[in-house]
N, C-alpha and C positions, 0 to 999 in steps of 0.2 A: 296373474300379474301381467299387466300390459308389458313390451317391450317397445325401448327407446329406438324410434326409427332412425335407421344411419344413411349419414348425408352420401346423396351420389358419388360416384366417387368420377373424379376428372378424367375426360380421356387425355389421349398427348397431348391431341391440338389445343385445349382448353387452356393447360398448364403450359404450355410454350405461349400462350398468349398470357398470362400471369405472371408469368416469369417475365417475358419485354418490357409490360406494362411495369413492373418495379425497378426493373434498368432504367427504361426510359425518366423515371417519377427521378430516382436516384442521380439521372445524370443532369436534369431539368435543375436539380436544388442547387451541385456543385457550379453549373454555369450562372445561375442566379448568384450564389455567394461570390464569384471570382467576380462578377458585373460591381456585385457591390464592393467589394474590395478596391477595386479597380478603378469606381468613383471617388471613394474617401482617399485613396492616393491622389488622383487628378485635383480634390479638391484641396488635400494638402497641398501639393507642390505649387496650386492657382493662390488659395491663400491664408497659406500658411504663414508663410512670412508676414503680412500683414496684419493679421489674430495677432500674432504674436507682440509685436512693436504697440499694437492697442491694447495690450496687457500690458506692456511694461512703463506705457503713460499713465493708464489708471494708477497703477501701484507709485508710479514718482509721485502725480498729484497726492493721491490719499498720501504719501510721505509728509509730502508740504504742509497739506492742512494741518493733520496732526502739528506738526515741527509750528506752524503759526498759528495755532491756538495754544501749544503753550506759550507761546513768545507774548498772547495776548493777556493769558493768565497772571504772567511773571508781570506786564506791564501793570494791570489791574492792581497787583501786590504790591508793587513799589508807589503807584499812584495814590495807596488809601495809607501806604505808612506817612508820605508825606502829609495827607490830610490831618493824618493824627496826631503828627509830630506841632504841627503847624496850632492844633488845638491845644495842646498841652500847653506851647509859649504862651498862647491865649491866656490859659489859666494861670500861668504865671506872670503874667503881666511884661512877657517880653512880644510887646505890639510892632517893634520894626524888623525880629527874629521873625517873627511867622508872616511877618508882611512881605520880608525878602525872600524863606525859604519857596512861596506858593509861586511866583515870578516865574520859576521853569514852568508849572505845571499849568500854570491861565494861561502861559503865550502858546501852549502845544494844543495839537487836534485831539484830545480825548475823551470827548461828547461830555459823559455828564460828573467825571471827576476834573476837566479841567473849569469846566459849567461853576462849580461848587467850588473850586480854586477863587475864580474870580467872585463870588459873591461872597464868598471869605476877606479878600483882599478890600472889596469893599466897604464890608461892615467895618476892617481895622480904619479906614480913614474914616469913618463916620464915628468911633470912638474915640478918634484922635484927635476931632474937632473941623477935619479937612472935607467940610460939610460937600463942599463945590466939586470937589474931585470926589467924591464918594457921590454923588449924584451924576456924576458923570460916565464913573464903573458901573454902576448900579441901569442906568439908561443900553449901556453899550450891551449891556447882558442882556437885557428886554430885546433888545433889537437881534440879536443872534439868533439866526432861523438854525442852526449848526445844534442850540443847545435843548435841553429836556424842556417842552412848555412849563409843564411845572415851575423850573426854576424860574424862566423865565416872565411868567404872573408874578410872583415872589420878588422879582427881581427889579417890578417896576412898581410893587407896594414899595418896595425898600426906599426906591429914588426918591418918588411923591413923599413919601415918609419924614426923610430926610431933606428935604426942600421946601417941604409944605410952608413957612414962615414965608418962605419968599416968592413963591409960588405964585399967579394969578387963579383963583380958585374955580374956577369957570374949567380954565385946563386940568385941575385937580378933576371934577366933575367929569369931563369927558374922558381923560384916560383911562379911569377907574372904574367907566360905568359900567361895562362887560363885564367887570370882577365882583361888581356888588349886588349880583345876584345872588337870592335865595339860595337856589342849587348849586352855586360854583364851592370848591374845597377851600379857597382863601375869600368867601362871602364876610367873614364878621371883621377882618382886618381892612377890607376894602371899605365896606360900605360904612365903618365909623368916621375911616376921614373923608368921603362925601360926603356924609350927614355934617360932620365938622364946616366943609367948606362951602354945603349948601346954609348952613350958619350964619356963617361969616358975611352970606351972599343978602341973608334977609330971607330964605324960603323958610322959615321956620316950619311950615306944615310937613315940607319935604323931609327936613331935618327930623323932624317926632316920627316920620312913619320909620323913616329908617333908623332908627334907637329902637324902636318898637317892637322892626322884623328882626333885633340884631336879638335883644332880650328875650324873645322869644323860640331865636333859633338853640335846638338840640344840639349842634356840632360847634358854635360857638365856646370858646371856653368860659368858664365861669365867670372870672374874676370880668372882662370884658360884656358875659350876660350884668351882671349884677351895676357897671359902669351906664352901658344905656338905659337899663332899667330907669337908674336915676334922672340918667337927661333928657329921657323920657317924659319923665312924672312933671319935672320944671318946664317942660313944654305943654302939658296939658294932654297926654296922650296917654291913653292906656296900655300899657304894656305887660299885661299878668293876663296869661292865657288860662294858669288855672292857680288860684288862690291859696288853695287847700295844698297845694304838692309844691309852692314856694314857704306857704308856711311850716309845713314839716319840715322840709329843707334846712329852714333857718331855725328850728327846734321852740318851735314855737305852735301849743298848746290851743286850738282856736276856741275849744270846749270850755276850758279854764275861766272862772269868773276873777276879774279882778280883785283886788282889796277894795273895801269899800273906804272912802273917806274917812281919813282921820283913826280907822280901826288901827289898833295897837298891832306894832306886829310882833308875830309870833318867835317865842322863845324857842 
């Protein structure tokens, strides 16, 4: 069996060199530690105080936000009870109740509930009769750069809407024209009263295309497709994109041979 050779063994000098060398490593750490020590003190005492003072502004802001978002929440919830209070008279046919309760909420800054206050207020005077002054609400909302575009498109169908009798139809034509695009979301409400007051004007060709794009549009509502359809057809313009899926639509059989003349009908 082999034997495990053993390690030299140190003389004094070696070991008194071994031994230094670990005081030395040993006292090298403790002055490195107290260096550092010594720093994070100095830096406290430099800025300490100021850390701190921008911790305790973070925390007041983040307070605040918090505290005014709900302040905007609360506001939100009293702004939609009035909307719906305001609906309800509607329904019950108290028209100068909801016309007077919306009055706080149109005259304040609160983008698209006070938005929807005033175009409230203005359909009640165009139910009222108070054609001139509801084309007047109905304008002033259009022009509010403050309010939701949306509304505001909506807002100057409603005017033209309600004015259109008295209207110069040429100005009907140019306000509307942006709106009676194909692609815009209020396209088939716009572009009927164009075609209307391109009517009125004598452009009849104008008039049938646009009956034509209104009948044919997907997003348009029905009752309003099936409206140009017709003024369409009295214009001489085709408006039936596909035959077959209006006459299903209208339940109507294309396969079906008629009765024949005078054939008895059936028991």
């Amino acid at each position: 069996m082999a034997l495990t050779p053993k390690k030299p063994a140190l003389t004094r000098e070696e070991e008194l060199a071994r031994r230094k060398a670990a005081e030395d490593d040993a006292l090298i750490r403790e002055v490195d530690d107290a260096v550092r020590q010594g720093d994070l003190q100095s830096f406290g005492k430099k800025y300490g105080v100021p850390i701190a003072g921008a911790i305790v502004l973070l925390l007041v802001a983040f307070a605040g936000y918090l505290f005014w978002q709900n302040q905007q929440e609360a506001a939100r919830e009293a702004d939609g009870e009035v909307l719906i209070a305001a609906l309800d008279n509607l329904e019950a046919g108290n028209l100068q109740t909801a016309y007077d309760n919306l009055e706080g909420l149109a005259a304040a800054d609160r983008g698209a509930a006070s938005a929807n206050a005033k175009m409230m207020r203005g359909a009640i005077l165009a139910r009222r009769g108070d054609t001139e002054q509801a084309v007047a609400a109905f304008d002033a909302l259009a022009k509010d750069a403050s309010a939701p575009q949306p509304l505001r498109d909506l807002a100057l169908i409603r005017k033209v809407s309600a004015g259109f009798d008295t209207m110069d139809k040429g100005a009907v034509v140019s306000e509307l024209n942006a709106l009676a695009q194909p692609d815009h979301p209020f396209f088939g409400s716009a572009a009927e009263l164009v075609a209307m007051a391109q009517l009125e004007r004598g452009n009849r060709a104008e008039a049938g295309k646009l009956f034509s794009q209104i009948a044919q549009s997907e997003t348009a509502p029905e009752s309003l497709r099936s409206r140009s359809r017709q003024m369409a057809g009295i214009l001489g313009v085709d408006a039936i994109a596909d035959v077959d899926a209006l006459l299903e639509q209208q339940g109507i059989d294309r396969e079906a041979e008629p009765d024949a003349p005078g054939a008895p009908a059936a028991e």
